[in-house]
MIDOSE-1310 file (N, C-alpha, C; in nm, 2 decimals, decimal comma, always signed):
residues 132
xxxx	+0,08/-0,12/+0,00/+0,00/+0,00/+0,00/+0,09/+0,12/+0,00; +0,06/+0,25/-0,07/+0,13/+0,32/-0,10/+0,11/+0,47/+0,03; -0,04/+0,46/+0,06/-0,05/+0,53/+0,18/-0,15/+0,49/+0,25; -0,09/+0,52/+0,39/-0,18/+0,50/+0,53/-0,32/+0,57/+0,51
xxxx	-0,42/+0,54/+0,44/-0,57/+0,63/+0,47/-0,63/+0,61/+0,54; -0,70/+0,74/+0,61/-0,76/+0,74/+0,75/-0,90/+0,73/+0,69; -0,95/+0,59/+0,77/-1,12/+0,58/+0,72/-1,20/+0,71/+0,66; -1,12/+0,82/+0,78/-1,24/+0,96/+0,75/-1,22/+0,96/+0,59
xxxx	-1,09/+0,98/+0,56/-1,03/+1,04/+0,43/-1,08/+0,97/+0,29; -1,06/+0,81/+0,33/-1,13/+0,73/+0,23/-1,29/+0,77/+0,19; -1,34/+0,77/+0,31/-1,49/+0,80/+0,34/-1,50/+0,97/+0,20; -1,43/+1,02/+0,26/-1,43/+1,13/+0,18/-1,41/+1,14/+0,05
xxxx	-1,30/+1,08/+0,00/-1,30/+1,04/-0,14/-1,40/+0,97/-0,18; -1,48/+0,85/-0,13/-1,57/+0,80/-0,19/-1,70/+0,90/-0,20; -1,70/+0,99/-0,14/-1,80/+1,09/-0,21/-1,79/+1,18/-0,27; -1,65/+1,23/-0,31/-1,63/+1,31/-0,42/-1,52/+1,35/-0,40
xxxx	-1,47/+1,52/-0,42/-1,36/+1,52/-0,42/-1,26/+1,60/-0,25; -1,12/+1,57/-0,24/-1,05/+1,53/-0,14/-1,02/+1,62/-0,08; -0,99/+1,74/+0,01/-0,93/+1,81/+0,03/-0,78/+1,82/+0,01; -0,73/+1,92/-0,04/-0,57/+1,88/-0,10/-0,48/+1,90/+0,01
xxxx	-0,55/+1,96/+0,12/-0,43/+1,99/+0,26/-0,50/+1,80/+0,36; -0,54/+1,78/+0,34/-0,58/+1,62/+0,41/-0,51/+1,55/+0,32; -0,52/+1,57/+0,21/-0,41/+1,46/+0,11/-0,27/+1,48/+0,18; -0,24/+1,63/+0,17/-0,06/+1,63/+0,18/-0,05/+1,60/+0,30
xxxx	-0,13/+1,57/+0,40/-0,10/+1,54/+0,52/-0,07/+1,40/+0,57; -0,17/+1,33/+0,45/-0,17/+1,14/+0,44/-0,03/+1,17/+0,40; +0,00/+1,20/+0,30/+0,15/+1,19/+0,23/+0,26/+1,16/+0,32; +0,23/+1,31/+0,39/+0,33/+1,32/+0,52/+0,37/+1,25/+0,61
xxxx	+0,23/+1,16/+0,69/+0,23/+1,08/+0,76/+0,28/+0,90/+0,75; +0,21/+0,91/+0,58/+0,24/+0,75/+0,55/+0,37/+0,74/+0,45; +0,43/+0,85/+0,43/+0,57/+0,85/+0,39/+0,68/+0,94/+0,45; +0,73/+0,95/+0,57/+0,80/+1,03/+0,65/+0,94/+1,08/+0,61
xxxx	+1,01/+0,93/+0,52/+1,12/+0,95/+0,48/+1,15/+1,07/+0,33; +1,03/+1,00/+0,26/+1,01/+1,12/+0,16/+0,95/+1,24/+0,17; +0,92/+1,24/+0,27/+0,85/+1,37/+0,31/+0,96/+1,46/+0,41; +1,04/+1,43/+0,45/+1,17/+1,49/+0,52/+1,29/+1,47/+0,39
xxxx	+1,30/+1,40/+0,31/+1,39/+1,42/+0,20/+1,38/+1,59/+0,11; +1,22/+1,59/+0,11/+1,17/+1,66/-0,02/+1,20/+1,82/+0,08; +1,13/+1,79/+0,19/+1,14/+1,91/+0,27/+1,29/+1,98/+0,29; +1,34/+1,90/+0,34/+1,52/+1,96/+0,35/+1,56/+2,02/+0,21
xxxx	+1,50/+1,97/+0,12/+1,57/+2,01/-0,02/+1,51/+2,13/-0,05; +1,34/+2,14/-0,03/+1,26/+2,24/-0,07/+1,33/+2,34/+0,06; +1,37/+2,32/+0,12/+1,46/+2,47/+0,24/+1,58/+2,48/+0,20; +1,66/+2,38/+0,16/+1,80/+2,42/+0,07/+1,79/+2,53/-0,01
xxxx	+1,69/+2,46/-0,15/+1,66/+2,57/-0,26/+1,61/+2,70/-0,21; +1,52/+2,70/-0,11/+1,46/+2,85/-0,06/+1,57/+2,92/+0,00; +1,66/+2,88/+0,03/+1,80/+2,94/+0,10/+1,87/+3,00/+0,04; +1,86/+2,93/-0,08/+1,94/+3,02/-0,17/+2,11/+2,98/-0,22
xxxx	+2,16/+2,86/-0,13/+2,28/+2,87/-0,09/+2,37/+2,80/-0,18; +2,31/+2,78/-0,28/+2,39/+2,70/-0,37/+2,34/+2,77/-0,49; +2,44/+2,74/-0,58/+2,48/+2,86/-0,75/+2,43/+2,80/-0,81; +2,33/+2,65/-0,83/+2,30/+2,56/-0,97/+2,12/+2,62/-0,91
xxxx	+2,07/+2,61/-1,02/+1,93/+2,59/-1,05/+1,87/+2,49/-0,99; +1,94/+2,43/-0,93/+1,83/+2,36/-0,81/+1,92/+2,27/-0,72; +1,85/+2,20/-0,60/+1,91/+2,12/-0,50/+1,93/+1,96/-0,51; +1,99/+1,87/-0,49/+1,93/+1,74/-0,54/+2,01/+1,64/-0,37
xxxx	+1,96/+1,53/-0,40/+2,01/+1,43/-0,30/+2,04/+1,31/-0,35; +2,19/+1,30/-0,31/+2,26/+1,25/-0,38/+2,31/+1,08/-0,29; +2,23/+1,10/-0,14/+2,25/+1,00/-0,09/+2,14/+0,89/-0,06; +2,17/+0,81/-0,10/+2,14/+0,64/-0,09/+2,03/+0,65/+0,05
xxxx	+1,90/+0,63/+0,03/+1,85/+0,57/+0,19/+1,88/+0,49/+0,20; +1,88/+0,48/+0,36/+1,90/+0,37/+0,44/+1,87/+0,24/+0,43; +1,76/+0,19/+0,33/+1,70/+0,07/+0,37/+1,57/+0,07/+0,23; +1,54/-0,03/+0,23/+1,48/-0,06/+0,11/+1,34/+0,00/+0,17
xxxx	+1,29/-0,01/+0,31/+1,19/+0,07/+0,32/+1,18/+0,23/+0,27; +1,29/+0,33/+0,28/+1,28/+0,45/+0,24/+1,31/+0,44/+0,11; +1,38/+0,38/+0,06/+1,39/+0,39/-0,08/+1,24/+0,35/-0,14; +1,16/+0,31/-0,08/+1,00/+0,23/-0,14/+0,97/+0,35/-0,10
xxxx	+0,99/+0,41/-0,02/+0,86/+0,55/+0,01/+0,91/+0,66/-0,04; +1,02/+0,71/-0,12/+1,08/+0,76/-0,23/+1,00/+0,76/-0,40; +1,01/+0,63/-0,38/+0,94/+0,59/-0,53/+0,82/+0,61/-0,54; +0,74/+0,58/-0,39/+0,57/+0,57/-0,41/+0,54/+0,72/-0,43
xxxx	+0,66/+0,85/-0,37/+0,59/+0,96/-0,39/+0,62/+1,02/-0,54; +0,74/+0,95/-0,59/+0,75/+1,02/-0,71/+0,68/+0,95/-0,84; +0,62/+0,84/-0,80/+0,61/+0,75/-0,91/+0,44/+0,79/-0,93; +0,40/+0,83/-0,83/+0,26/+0,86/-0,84/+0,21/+1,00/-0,89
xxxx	+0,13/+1,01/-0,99/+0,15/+1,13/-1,04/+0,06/+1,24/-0,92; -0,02/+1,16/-0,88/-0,11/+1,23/-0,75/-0,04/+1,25/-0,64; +0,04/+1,22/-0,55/+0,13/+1,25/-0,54/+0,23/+1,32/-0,55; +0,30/+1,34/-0,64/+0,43/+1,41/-0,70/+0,38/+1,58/-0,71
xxxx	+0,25/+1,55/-0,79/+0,17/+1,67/-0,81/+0,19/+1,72/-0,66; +0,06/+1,67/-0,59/+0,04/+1,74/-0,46/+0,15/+1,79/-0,40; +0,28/+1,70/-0,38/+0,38/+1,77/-0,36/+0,47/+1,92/-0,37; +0,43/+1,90/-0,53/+0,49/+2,02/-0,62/+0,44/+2,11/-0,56
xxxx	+0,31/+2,10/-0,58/+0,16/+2,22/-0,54/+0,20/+2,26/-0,37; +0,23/+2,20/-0,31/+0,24/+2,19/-0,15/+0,37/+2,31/-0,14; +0,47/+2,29/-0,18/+0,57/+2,30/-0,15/+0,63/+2,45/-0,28; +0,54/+2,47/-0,39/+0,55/+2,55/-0,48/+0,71/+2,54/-0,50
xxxx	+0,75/+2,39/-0,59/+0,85/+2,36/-0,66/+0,83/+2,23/-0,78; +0,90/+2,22/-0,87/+0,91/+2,10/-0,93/+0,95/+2,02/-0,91; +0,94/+1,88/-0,89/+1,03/+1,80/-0,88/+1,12/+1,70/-0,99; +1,24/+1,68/-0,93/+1,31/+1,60/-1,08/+1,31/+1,47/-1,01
xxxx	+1,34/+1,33/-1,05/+1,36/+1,22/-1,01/+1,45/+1,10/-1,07; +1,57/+1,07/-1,02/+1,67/+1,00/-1,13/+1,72/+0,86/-1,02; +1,71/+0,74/-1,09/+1,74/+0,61/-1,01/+1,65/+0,58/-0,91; +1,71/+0,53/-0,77/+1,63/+0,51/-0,63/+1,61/+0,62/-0,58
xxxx	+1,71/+0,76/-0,57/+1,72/+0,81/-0,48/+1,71/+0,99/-0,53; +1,76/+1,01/-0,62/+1,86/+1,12/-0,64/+1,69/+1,24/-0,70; +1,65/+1,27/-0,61/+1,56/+1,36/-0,57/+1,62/+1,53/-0,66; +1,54/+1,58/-0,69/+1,59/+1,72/-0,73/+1,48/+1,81/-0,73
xxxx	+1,48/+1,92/-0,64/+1,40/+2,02/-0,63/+1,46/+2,16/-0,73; +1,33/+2,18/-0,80/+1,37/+2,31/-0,91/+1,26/+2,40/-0,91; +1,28/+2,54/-0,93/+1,17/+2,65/-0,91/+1,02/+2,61/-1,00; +0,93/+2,63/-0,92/+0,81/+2,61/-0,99/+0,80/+2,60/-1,13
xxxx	+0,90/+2,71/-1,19/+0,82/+2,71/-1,35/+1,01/+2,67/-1,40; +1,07/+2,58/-1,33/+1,17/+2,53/-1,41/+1,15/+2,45/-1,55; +1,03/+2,36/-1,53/+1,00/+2,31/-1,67/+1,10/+2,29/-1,80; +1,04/+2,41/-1,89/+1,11/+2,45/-1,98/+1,26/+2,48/-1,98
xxxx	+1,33/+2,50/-1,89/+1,45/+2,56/-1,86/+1,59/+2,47/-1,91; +1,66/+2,50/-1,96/+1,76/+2,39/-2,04/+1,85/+2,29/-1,88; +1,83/+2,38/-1,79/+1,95/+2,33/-1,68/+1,78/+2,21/-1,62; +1,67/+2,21/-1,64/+1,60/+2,15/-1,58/+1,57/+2,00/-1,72
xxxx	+1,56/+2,04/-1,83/+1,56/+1,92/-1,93/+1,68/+1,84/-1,98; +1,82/+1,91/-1,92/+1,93/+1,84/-1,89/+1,93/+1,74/-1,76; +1,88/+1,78/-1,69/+1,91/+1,68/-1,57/+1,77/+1,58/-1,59; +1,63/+1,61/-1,64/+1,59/+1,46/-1,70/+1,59/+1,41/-1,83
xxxx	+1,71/+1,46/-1,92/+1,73/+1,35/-2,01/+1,80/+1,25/-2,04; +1,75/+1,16/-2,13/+1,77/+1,01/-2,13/+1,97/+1,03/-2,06; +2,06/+1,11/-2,15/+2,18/+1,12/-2,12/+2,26/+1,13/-2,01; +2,13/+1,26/-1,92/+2,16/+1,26/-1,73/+2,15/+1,11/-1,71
xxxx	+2,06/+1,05/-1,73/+1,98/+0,98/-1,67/+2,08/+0,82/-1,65; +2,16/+0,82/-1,84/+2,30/+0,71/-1,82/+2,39/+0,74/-1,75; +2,43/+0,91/-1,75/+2,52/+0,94/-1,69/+2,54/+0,94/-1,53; +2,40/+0,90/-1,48/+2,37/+0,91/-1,33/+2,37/+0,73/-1,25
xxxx	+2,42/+0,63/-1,38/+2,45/+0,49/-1,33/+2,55/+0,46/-1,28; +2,51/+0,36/-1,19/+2,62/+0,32/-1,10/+2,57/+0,17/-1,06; +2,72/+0,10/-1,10/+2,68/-0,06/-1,10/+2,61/-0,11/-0,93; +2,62/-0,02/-0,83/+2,58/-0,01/-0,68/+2,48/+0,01/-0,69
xxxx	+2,40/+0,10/-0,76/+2,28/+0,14/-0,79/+2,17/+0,05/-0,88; +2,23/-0,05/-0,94/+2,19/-0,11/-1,01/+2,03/-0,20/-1,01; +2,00/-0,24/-0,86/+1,91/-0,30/-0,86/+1,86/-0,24/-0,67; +1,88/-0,10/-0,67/+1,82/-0,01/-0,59/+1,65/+0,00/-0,60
């Protein structure tokens, strides 16, 4: 299961639509690891402190469980969304781990379609990585 839903919340979706601050909160709760990844990064980028167009995380979780709550939040487009929207940034996503937060309307931006194309994407392999 990808998130902890609180009967209320289920209950709620089954009658229409969800509140988006009760969703980002399920998020929060039933994925902690990726929800403190995304956070540290979305306060790096707002800080300012670094010279590249955005922040990324470059280390390995701990355990196959954070690495699963990594993927469930990026791999879901409901999810990923709510994130972005939450946190008013984009998110990039490369392997298990390597997380990248970019300003809202990076999109279009060459430093943001370089780091997800197919080329980043060989260039970011690692035989350690391989079956993360």
């Amino acid at each position: 299961m990808s998130l902890d839903v609180a009967p209320e919340l289920l209950a709620s979706a089954e009658r229409g639509p969800v509140d988006e601050a009760a969703f980002v909160d399920c998020i929060r709760t039933s994925l902690p690891y990726a929800w403190e990844t995304i956070s540290l990064l979305v306060a790096e980028h707002a800080a300012g402190t670094s010279d590249r167009a955005f922040v990324d995380n470059q280390v390995p979780p701990p355990d196959d469980q954070a690495r699963g709550q990594l993927l469930r939040a990026l791999a879901s487009d409901a999810i990923r969304g709510s994130l972005e929207q939450h946190f008013g940034v984009t998110l990039a996503f490369q392997n298990c781990h390597r997380v990248a937060v970019f300003a809202a309307d990076a999109v279009g931006t060459d430093v943001y379609q370089r780091f997800v194309s197919p080329r980043a994407q060989l260039l970011n392999q690692s035989p350690i990585l391989r079956d993360c």
